[in-house]
C-alpha positions as CSV (number, residue, x, y, z in Angstrom):
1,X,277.6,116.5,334.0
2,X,274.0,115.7,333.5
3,X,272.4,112.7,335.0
4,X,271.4,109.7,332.1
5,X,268.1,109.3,330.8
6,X,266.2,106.0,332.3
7,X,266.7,104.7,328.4
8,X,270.4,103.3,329.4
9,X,269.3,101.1,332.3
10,X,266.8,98.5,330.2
11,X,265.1,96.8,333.0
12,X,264.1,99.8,334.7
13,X,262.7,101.7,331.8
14,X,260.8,98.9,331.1
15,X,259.1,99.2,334.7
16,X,258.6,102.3,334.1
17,X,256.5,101.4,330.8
18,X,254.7,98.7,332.0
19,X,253.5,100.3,335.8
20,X,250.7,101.9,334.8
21,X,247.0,101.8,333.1
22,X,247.5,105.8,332.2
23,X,250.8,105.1,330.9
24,X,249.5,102.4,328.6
25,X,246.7,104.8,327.2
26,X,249.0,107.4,326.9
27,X,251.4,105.6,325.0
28,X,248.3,104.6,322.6
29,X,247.1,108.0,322.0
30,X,250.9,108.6,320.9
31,X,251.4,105.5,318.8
32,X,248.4,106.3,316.8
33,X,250.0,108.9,315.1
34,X,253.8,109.0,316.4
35,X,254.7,112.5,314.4
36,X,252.2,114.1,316.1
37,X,252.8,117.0,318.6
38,X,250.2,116.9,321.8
39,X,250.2,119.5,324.5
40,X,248.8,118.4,327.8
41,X,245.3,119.6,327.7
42,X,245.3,118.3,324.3
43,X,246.3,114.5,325.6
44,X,243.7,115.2,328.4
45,X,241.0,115.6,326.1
46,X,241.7,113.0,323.7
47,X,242.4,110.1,326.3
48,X,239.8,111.3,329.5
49,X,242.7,111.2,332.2
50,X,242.6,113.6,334.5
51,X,245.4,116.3,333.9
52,X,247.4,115.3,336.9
53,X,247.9,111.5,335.5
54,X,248.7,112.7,331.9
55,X,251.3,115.1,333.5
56,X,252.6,112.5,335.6
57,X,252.8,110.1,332.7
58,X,254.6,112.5,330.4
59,X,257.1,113.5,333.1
60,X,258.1,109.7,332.6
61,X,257.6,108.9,329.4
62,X,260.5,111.9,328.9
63,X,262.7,111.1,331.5
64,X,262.9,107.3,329.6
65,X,263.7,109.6,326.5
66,X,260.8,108.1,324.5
67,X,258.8,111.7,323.8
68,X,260.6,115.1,324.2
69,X,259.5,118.7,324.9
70,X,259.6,121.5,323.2
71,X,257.7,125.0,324.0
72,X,255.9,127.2,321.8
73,X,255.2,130.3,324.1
74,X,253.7,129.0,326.7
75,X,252.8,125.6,325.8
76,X,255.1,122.7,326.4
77,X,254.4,119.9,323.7
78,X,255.3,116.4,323.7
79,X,256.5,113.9,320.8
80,X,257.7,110.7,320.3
81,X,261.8,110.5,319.8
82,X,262.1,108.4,316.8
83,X,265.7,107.8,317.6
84,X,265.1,106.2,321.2
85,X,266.1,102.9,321.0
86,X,263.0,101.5,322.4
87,X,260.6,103.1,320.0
88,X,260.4,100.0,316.8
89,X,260.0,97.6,319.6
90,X,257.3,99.4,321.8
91,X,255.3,100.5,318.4
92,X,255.7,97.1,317.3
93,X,254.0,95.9,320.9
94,X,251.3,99.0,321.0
95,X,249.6,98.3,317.7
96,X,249.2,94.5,318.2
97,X,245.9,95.9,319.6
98,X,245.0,98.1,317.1
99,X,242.1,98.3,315.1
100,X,242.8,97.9,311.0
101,X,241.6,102.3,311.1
102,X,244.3,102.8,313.4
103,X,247.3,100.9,312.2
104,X,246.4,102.6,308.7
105,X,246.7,105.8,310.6
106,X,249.8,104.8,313.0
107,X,251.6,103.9,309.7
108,X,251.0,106.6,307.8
109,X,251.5,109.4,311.0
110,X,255.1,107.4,311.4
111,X,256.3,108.2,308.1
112,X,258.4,111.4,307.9
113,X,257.1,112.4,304.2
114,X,253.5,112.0,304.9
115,X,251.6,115.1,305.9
116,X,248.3,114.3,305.6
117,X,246.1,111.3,304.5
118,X,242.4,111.0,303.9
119,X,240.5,107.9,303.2
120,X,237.9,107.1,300.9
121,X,236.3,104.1,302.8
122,X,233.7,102.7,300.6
123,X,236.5,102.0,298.3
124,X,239.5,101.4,300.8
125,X,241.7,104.3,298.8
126,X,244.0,106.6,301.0
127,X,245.4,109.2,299.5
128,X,248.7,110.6,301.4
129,X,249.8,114.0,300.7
130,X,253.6,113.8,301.1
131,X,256.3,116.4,301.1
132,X,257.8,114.6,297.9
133,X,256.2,113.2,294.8
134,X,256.5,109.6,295.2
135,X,254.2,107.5,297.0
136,X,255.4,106.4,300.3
137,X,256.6,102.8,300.8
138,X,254.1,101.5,303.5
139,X,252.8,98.3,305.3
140,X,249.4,98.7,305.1
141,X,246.5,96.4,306.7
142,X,244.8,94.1,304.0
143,X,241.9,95.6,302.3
144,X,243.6,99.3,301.8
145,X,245.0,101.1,298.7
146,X,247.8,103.9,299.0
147,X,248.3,106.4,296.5
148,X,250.6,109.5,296.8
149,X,250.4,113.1,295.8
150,X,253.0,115.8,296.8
151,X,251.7,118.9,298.7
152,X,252.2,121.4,295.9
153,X,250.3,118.9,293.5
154,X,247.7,118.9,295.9
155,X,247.1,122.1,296.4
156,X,246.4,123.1,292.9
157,X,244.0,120.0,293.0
158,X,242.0,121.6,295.7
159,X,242.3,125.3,294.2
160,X,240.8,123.9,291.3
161,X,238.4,121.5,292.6
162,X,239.6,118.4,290.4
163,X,237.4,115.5,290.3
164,X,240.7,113.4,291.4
165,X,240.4,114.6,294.9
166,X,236.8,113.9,295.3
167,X,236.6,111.0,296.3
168,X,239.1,112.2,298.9
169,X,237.7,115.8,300.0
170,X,234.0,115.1,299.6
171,X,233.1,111.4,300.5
172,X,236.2,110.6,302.5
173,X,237.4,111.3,306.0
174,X,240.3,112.8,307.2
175,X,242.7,110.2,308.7
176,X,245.4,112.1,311.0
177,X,243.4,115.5,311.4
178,X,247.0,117.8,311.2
179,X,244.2,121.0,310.7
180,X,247.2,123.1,312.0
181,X,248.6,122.4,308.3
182,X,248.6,125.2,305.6
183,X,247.0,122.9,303.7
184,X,243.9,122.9,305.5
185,X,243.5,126.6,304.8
186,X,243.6,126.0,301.5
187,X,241.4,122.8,301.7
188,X,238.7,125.7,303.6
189,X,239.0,128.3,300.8
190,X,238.2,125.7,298.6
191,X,235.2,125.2,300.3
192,X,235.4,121.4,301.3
193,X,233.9,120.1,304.5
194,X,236.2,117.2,305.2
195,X,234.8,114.8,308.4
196,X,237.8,113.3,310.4
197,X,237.5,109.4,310.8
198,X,236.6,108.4,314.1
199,X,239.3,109.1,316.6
200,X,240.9,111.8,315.1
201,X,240.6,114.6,316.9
């Protein structure tokens, strides 16, 4: 019988969240885009913590069944568990202290359609490029504009260079910077130079 994960007993998992400065950075970096995959030198280099302390934290952050593991050859990468019970209210608590930028990005990196978004911020337009065709249902902050395009739609737009993307590929930023995508090959070939908005790594 295996032992249960420290998501059964409330009040300890909530010590475990609350214990720690690394933690709490940690748990930003995640919340910023929660469908992202990190792998430890990864989380190093985005947040600054010595490699020890983001080990440390990940160890618990798993064991409370709030990210799991997975390994691709010989890297071990971690990602938020939508379905720990915990999640909506610790989301809900992370991004009180976000900046409008990055609740725009934890919203649209939470939603399971969305693979990537880019931002046109002279005129507040996102576009999402989603997995369907419709445009994903989102709370956005006040002063952005969603529109959705599904991936196939998207890349004939960029094979062709349509004007509709533009705004988009040439004078916007990338919001989530998923490069490991297919779609940023194509985005390549195509010969845009897309910059990431600041924090995206």
């Amino acid at each position: 019988m295996t032992e249960p994960g420290l998501a059964s007993e409330p009040a300890e998992a909530l010590g475990v969240l609350f214990a720690s400065k690394a933690r709490a950075v940690v748990l930003h970096l995640f919340m910023r885009d929660p469908s992202r995959a990190y792998y430890q030198r990864q989380i190093e280099q985005e947040t600054g913590l010595p490699l020890r302390a983001v080990q440390r934290e990940l160890e618990r952050l798993t064991r409370l069944e709030l990210l799991y593991r997975h390994t691709e050859g010989n890297r071990h990468y971690y990602q938020v568990d939508f379905l720990c019970p915990l999640f909506p209210a610790l989301r809900a608590l992370v991004t009180v202290g976000f900046t409008p930028l990055e609740r725009l990005r934890s919203e649209l990196g939470a939603h399971p359609s969305v693979r990537q978004a880019f931002l046109n911020a002279a005129s507040g337009r996102v576009l999402a490029v989603t997995n369907g065709e419709e445009t994903p249902r989102l709370s956005l902050p006040e002063g952005y504009a969603l529109q959705g395009m599904g991936a196939e739609a998207f890349a004939a737009a960029v094979a062709r260079r349509a004007e509709t993307i533009a705004p988009f590929l040439v004078e916007g930023v990338d919001l989530l910077g998923r490069r490991d995508d297919v779609l940023w090959r194509r985005i390549g070939r195509a010969g845009y130079e897309v910059q990431k908005a600041e924090g995206v790594s």
